[in-house]
VOKOLVO-546368 format. One record per residue (C-alpha): residue in three letters; x, y negated, z negated; residue number from 1. Coordinates in Angstrom, 3 decimals. Each point is the difference from the previous one (the first is absolute). Example, Ala and Ser with C-alpha at 12.3 -4.5 7.8 and 13.67 -1.06 7.14 Angstrom:
2
+--------+----------+----------+----------+------+
: kollum :        x :        y :        z : keba :
+--------+----------+----------+----------+------+
:    ALA :   12.300 :    4.500 :   -7.800 :    1 :
:    SER :    1.370 :   -3.440 :    0.660 :    2 :
+--------+----------+----------+----------+------+
# end
This chain:
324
+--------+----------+----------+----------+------+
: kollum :        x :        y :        z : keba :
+--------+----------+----------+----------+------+
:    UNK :    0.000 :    0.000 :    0.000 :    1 :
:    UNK :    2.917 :   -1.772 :   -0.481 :    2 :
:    UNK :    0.996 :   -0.303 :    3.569 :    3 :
:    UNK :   -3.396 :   -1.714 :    0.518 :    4 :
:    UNK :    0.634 :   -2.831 :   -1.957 :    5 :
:    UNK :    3.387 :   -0.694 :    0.978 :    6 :
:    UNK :   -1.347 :    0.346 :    3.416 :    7 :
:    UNK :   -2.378 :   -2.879 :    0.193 :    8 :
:    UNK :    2.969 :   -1.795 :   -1.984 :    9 :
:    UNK :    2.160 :    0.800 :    3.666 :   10 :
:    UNK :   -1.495 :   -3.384 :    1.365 :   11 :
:    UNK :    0.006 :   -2.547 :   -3.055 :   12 :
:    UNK :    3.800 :    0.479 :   -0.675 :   13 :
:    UNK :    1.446 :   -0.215 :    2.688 :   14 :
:    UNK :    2.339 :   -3.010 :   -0.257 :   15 :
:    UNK :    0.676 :    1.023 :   -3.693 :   16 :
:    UNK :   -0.419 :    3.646 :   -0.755 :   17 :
:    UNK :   -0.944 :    0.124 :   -4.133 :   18 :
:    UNK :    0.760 :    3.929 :    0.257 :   19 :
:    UNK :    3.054 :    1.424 :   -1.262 :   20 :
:    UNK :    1.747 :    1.328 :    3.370 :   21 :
:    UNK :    0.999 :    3.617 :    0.403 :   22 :
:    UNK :    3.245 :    1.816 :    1.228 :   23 :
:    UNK :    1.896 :   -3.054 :   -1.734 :   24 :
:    UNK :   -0.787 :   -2.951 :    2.725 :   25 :
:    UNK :    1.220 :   -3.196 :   -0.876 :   26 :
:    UNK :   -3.071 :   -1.200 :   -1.000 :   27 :
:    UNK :    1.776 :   -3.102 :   -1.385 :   28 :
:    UNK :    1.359 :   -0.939 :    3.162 :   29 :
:    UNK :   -3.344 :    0.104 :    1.611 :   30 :
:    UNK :   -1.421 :   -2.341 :   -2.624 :   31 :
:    UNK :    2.063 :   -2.833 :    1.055 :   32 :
:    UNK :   -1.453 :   -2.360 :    2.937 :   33 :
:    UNK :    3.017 :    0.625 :    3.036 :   34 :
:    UNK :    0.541 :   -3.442 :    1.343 :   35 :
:    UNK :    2.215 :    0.707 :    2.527 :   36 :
:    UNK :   -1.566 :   -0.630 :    3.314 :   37 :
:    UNK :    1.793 :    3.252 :    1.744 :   38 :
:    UNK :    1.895 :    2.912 :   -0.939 :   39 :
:    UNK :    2.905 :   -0.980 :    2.560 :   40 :
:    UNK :    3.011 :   -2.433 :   -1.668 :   41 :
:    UNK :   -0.616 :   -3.735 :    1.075 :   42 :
:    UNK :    3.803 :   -0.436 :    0.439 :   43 :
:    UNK :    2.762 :    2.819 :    0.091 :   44 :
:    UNK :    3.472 :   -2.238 :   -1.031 :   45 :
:    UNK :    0.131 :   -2.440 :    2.889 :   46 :
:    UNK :   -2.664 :    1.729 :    1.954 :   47 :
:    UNK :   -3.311 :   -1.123 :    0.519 :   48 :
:    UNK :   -3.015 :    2.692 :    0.627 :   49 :
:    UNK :   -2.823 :   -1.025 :    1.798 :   50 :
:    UNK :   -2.127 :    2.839 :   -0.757 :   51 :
:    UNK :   -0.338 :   -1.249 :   -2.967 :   52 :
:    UNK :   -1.556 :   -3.163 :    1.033 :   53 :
:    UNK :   -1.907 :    1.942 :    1.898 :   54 :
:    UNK :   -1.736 :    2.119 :   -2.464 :   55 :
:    UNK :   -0.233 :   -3.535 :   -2.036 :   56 :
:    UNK :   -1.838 :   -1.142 :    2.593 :   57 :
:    UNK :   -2.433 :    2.648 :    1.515 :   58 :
:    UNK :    0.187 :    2.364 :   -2.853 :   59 :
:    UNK :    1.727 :    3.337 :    0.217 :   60 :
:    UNK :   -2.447 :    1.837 :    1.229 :   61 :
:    UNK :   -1.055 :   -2.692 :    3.097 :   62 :
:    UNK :    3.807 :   -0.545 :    0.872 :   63 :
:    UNK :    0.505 :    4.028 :    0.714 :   64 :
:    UNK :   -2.756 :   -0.429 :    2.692 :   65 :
:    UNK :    1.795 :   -2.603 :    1.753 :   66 :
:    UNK :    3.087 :    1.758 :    0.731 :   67 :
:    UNK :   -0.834 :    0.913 :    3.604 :   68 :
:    UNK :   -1.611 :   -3.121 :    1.599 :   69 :
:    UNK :    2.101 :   -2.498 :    2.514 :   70 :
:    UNK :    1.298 :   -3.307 :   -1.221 :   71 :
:    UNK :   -2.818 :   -1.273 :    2.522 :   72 :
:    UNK :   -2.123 :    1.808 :   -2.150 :   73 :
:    UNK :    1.208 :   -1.278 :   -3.352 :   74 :
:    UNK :    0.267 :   -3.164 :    0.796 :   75 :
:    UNK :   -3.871 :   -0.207 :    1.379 :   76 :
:    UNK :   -1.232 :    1.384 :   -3.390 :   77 :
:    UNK :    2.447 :   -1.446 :   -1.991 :   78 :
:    UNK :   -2.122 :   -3.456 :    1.504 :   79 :
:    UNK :   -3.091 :    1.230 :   -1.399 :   80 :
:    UNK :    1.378 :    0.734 :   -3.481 :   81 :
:    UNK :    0.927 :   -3.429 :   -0.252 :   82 :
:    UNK :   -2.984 :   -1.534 :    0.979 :   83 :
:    UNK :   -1.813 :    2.181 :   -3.337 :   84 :
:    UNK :    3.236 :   -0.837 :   -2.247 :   85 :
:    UNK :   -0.750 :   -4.212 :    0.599 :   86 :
:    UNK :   -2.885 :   -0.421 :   -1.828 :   87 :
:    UNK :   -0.971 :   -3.353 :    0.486 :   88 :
:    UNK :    0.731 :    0.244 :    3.314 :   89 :
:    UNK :    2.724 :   -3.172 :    0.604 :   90 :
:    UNK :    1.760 :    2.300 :    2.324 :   91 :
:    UNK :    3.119 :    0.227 :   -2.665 :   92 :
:    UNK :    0.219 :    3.152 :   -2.410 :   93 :
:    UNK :    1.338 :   -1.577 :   -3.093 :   94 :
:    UNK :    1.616 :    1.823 :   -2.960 :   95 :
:    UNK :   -3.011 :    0.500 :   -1.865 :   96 :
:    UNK :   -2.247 :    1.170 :    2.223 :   97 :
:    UNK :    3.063 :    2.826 :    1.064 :   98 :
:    UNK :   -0.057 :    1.054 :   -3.362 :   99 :
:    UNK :   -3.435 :    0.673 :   -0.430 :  100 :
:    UNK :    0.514 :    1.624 :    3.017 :  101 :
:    UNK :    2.533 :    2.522 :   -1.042 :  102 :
:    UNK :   -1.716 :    0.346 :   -3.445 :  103 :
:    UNK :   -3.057 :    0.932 :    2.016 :  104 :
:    UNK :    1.944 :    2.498 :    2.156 :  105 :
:    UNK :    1.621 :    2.043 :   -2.916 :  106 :
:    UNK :   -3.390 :    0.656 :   -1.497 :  107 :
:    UNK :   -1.517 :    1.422 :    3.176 :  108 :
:    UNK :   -0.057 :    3.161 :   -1.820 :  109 :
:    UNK :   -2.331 :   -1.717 :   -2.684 :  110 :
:    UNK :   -2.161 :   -0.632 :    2.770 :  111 :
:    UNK :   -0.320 :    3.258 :    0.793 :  112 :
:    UNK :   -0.970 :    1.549 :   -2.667 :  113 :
:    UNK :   -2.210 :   -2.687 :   -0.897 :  114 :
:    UNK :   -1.933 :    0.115 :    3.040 :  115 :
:    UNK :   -0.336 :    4.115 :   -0.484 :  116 :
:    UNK :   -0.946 :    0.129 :   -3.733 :  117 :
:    UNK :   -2.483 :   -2.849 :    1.020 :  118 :
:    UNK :   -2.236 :    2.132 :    1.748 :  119 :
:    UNK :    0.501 :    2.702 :   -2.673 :  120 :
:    UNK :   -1.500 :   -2.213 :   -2.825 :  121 :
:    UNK :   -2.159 :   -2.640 :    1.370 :  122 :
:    UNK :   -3.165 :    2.599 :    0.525 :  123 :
:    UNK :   -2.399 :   -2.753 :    1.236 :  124 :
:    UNK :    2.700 :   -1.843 :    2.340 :  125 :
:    UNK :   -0.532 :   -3.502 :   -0.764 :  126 :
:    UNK :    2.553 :   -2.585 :   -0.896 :  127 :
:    UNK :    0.834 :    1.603 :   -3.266 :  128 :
:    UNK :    0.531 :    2.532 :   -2.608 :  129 :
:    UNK :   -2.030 :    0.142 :   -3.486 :  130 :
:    UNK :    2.032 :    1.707 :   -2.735 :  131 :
:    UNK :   -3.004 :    2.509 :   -0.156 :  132 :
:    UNK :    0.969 :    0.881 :    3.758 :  133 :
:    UNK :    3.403 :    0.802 :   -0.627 :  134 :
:    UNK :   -0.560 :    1.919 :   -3.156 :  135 :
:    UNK :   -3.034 :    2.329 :    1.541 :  136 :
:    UNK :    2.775 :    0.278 :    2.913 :  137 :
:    UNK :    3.197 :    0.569 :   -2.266 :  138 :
:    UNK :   -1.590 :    1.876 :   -3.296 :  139 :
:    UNK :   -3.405 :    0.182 :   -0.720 :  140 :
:    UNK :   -0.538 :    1.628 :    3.492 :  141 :
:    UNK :    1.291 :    3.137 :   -1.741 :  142 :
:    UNK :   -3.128 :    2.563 :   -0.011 :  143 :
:    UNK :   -1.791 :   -0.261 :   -3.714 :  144 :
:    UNK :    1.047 :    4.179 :   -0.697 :  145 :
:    UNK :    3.648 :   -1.184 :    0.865 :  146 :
:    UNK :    0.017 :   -2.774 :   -2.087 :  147 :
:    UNK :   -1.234 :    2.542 :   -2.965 :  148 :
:    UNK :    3.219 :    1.755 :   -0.021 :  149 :
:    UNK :    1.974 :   -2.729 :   -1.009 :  150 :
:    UNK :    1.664 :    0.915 :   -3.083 :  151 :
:    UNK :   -0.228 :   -2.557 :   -2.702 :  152 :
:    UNK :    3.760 :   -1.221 :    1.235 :  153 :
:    UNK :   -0.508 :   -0.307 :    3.073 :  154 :
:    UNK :   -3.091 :   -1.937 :   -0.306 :  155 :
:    UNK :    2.203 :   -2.002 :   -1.922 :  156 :
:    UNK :    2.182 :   -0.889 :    2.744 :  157 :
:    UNK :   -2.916 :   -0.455 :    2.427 :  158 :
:    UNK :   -0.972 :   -2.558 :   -2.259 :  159 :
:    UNK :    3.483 :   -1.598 :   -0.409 :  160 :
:    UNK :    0.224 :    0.183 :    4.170 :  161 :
:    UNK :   -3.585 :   -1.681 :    0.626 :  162 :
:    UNK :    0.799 :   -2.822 :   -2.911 :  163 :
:    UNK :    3.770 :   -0.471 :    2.232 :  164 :
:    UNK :   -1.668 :   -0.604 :    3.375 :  165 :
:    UNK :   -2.855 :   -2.166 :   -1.523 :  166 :
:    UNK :    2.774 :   -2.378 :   -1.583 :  167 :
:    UNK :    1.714 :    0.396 :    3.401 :  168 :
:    UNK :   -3.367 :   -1.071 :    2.021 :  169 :
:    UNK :   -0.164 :   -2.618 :   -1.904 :  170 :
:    UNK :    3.468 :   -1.179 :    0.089 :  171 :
:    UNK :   -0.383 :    0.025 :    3.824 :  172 :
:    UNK :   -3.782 :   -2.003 :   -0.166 :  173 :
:    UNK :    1.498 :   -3.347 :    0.873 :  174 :
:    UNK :   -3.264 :   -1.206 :    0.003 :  175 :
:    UNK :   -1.873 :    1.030 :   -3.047 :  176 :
:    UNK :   -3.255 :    1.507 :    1.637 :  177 :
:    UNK :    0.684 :    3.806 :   -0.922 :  178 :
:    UNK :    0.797 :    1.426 :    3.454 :  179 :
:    UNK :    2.714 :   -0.256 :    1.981 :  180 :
:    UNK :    0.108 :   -0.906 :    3.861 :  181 :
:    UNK :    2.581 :    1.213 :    2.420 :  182 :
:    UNK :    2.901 :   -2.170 :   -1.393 :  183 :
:    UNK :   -0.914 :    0.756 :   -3.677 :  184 :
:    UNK :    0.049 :    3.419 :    0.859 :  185 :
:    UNK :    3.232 :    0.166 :    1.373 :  186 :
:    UNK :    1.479 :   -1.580 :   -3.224 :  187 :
:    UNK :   -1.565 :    2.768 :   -1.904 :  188 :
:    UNK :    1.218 :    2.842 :    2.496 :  189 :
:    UNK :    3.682 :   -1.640 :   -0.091 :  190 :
:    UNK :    0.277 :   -1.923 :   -2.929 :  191 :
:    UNK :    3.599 :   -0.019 :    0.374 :  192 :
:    UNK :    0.003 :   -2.260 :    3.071 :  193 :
:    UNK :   -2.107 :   -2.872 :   -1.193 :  194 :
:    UNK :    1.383 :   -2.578 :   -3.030 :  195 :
:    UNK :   -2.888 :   -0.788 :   -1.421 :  196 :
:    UNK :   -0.225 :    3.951 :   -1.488 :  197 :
:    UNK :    3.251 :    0.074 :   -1.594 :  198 :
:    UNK :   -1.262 :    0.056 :   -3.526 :  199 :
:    UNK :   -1.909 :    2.973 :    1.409 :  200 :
:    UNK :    2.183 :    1.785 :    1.299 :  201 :
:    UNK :    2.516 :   -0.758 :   -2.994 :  202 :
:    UNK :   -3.016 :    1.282 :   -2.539 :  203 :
:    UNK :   -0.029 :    2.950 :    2.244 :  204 :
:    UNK :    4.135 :    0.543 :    0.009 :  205 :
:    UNK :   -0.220 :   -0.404 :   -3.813 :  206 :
:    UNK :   -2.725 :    2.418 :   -0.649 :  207 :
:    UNK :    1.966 :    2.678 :    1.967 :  208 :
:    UNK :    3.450 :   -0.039 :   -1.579 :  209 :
:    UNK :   -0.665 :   -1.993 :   -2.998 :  210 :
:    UNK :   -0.406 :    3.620 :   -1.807 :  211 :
:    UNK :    0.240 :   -1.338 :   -3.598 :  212 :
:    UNK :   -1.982 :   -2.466 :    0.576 :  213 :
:    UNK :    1.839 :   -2.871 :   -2.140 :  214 :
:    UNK :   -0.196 :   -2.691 :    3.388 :  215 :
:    UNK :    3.541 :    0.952 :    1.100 :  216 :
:    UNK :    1.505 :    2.335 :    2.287 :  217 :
:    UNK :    3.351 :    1.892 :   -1.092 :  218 :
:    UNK :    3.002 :    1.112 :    1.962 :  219 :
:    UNK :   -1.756 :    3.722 :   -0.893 :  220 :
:    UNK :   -3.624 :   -0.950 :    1.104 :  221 :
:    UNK :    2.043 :   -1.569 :    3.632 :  222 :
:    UNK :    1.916 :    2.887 :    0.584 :  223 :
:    UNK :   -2.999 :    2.726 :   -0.752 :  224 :
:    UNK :   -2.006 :   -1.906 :    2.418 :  225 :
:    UNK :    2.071 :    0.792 :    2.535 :  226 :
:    UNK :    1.639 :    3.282 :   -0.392 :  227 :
:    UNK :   -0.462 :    3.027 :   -2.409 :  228 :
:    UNK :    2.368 :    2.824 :   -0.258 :  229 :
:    UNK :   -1.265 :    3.337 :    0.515 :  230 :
:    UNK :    2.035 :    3.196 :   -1.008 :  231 :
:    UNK :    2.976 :   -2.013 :   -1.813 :  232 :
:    UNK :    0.389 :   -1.887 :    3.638 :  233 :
:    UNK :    2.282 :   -2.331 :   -0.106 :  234 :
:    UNK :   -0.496 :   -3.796 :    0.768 :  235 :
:    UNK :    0.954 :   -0.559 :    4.104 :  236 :
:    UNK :    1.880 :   -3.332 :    0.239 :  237 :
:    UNK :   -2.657 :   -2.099 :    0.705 :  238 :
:    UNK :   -1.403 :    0.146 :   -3.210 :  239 :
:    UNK :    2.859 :   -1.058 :   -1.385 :  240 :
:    UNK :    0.024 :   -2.864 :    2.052 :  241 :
:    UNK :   -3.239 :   -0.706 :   -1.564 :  242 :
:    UNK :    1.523 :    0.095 :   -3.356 :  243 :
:    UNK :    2.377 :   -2.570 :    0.751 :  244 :
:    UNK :   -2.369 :   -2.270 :    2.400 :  245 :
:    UNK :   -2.414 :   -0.215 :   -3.754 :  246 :
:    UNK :    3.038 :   -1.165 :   -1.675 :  247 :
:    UNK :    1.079 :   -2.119 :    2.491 :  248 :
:    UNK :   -2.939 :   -1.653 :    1.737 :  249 :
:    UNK :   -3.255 :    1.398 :   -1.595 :  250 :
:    UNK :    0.673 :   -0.755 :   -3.745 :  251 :
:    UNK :    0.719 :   -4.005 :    0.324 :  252 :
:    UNK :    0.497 :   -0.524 :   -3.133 :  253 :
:    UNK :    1.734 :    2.684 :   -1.032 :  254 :
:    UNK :   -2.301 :    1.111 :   -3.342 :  255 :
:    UNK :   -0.461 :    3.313 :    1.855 :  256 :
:    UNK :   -2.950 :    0.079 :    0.813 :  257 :
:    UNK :   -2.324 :   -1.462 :    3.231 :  258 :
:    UNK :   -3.046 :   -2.452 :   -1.273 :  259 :
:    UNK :   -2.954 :   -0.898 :    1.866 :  260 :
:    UNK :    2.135 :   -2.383 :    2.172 :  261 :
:    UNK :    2.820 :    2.340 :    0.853 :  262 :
:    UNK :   -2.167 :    2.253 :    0.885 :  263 :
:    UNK :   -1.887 :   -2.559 :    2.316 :  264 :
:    UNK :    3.639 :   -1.108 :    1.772 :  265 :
:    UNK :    0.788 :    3.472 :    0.367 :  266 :
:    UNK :   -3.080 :    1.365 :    1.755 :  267 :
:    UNK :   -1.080 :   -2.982 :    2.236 :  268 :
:    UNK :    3.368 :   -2.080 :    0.209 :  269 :
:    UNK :   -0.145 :   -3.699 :    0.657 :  270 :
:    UNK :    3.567 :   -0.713 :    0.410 :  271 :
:    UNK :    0.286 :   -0.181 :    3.681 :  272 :
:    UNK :   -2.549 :   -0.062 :    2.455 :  273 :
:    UNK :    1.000 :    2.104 :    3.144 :  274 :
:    UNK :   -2.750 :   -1.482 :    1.933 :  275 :
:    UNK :    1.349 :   -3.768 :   -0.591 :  276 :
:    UNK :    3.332 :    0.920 :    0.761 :  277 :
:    UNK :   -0.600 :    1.477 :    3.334 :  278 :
:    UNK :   -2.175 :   -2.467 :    1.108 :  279 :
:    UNK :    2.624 :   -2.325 :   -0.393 :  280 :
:    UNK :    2.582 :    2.201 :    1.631 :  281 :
:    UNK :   -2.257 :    0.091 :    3.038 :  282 :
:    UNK :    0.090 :   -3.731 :    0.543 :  283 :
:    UNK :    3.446 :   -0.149 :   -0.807 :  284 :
:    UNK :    0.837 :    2.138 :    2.903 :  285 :
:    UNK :   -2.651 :   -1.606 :    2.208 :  286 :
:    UNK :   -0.193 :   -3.256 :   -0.707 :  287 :
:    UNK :    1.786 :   -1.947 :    3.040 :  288 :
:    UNK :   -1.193 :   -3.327 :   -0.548 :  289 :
:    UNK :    0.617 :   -0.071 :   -3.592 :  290 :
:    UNK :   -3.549 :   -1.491 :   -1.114 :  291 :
:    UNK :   -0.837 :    3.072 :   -2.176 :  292 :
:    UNK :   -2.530 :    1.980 :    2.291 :  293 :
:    UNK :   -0.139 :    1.825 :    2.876 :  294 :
:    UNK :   -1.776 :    0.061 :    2.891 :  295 :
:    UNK :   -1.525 :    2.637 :    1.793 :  296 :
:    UNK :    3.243 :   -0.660 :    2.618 :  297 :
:    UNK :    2.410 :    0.636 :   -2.326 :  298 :
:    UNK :   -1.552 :    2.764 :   -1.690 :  299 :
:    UNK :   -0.382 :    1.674 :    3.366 :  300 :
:    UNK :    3.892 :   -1.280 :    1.105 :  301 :
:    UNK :    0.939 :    1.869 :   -3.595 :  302 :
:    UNK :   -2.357 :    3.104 :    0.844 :  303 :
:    UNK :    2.979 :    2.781 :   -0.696 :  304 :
:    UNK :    0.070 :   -1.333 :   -3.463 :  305 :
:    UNK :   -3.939 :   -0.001 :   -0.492 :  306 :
:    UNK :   -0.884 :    3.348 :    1.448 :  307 :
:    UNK :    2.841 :    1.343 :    2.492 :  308 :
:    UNK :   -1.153 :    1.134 :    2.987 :  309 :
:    UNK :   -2.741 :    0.946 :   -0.978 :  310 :
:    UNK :   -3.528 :   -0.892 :   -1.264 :  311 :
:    UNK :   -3.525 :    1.777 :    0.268 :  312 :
:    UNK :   -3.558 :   -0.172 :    0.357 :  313 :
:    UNK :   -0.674 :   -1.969 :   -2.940 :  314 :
:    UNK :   -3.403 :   -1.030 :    0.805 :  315 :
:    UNK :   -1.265 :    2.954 :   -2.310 :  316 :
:    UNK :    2.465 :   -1.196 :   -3.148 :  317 :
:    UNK :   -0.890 :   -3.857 :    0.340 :  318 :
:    UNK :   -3.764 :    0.681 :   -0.069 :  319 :
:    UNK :    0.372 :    2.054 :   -2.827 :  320 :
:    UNK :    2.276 :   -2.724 :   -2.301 :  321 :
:    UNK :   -2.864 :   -2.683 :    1.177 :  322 :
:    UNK :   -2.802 :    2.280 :   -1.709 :  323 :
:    UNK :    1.817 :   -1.086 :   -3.328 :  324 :
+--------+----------+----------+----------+------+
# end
């Protein structure tokens, strides 16, 4: 019965999985929000890698589909990308409106999801979701009989899960009516990628791996997150990375021990923003008249360093990022 529950739990947690993982995953490592806008190295000593700006720019998944198209063909759709990044339509694409752009691109997987569990949960398909919706969807669709075999812990936990998501949905209710529309709903799917759940998703961290439950979280509680031995298995060298990264970096001020707030720089990181950065890069490279922005011309003049040649039919993606 179990495996029923943690079923219908399969689509709530999926940015931030409140289950301990098996086989020894680095569960920890999956907690914290990955910033980096491609798995390739921006720079290798001197070198510069483009495919790097390319994922940055179309997202991973996007830039792969490009890699067999002419430069005729890049450069055409490369022009209609541009005319979606300048949102106010001055025929210049300035720095902020490339980094919303590239912020918008690395969540296309958010999309994604969102746009499948949407259909799963919204049973009348209008412009939202009531909390009653998603919990006849999630839990209380279980059959009555089923729900009778709960043992008194587990009912427990069903409890504890349904009281999680409905401080969760309302975390994500930017607007205070009870349900959540498309946007709202994404922010509860992905919690992780939007700033405005952070205490969430810290309350959520905390309740994990806070074990003791005295508000902190210990070297032991950071580590056991992450990796248990089995069979008198000894710690692989990552983990003792880990050991040295909580010293180091995690533990700011050194009482040994992670509060509320290390907790909050460790999982969802505001130190740098990758987005920013490349958006800045981008103009740096392109920028021939030196007032800042950049044209459609010399975006198109700089296509190798946008998307190669390459680029897609990205009709399909555009429409989908304007639904949201």
């Amino acid at each position: 019965m179990k495996k029923i529950v943690h079923l219908g739990l399969a689509c709530i947690f999926i940015g931030m999985v409140a289950s301990k993982p098996a086989d020894n995953q680095a569960h920890g490592k999956d907690r914290v929000k990955n910033q980096k806008l491609s798995h390739e190295e921006h720079f290798d000593g001197d070198g510069h890698n483009t495919d790097y700006d390319h994922d940055a720019f179309l997202g991973e998944e996007e830039a792969r589909t490009f890699e067999d198209l002419s430069p005729e063909e890049s450069k055409a759709r490369l022009g209609e990308i541009v005319e979606k990044i300048d949102e106010n339509k001055d025929g210049k694409v300035d720095v902020d409106e490339l980094q919303r752009w590239v912020e918008k691109q690395q969540k296309s997987y958010v999309f994604k999801d969102v746009d499948t569990q949407w259909v799963g949960h919204n049973v009348d398909g209008d412009d939202k979701i009531t909390f009653d919706e998603y919990n006849k969807t999630s839990y209380s669709g279980l059959p009555e009989e089923e729900l009778l075999k709960l043992d008194e812990a587990e009912q427990i936990d069903f409890k504890e899960m349904i009281k999680r998501d409905k401080r969760r949905w309302n975390g994500a209710d930017q607007n205070g009516d009870g349900n959540l529309n498309k946007d709202e709903f994404s922010a509860f799917l992905h919690p992780e990628e939007f700033d405005h759940m952070r205490d969430v998703v810290i309350d959520e961290t905390m309740e994990d791996i806070d074990k003791n439950k005295d508000g902190t979280v210990s070297l032991e509680e950071y580590i056991g997150d992450m990796f248990i031995p089995e069979n008198g298995e000894e710690e692989p060298d990552w983990v003792k990375t880990e050991r040295e990264q909580f010293g180091q970096y995690r533990d700011k001020n050194s009482d040994g021990v992670m509060d509320r707030k290390e907790v909050g720089d460790w999982i969802m990181p505001r130190d740098y923003d990758h987005a920013l950065a490349e958006a800045r890069h981008l103009i740096h490279e392109s920028d021939k008249d030196g007032d800042k922005k950049l044209t459609k011309q010399e975006i198109i003049d700089q296509y190798d360093l946008f998307v190669g040649s390459q680029v897609t039919d990205f009709g399909e993606a555009l429409v989908k990022h304007d639904e949201f």
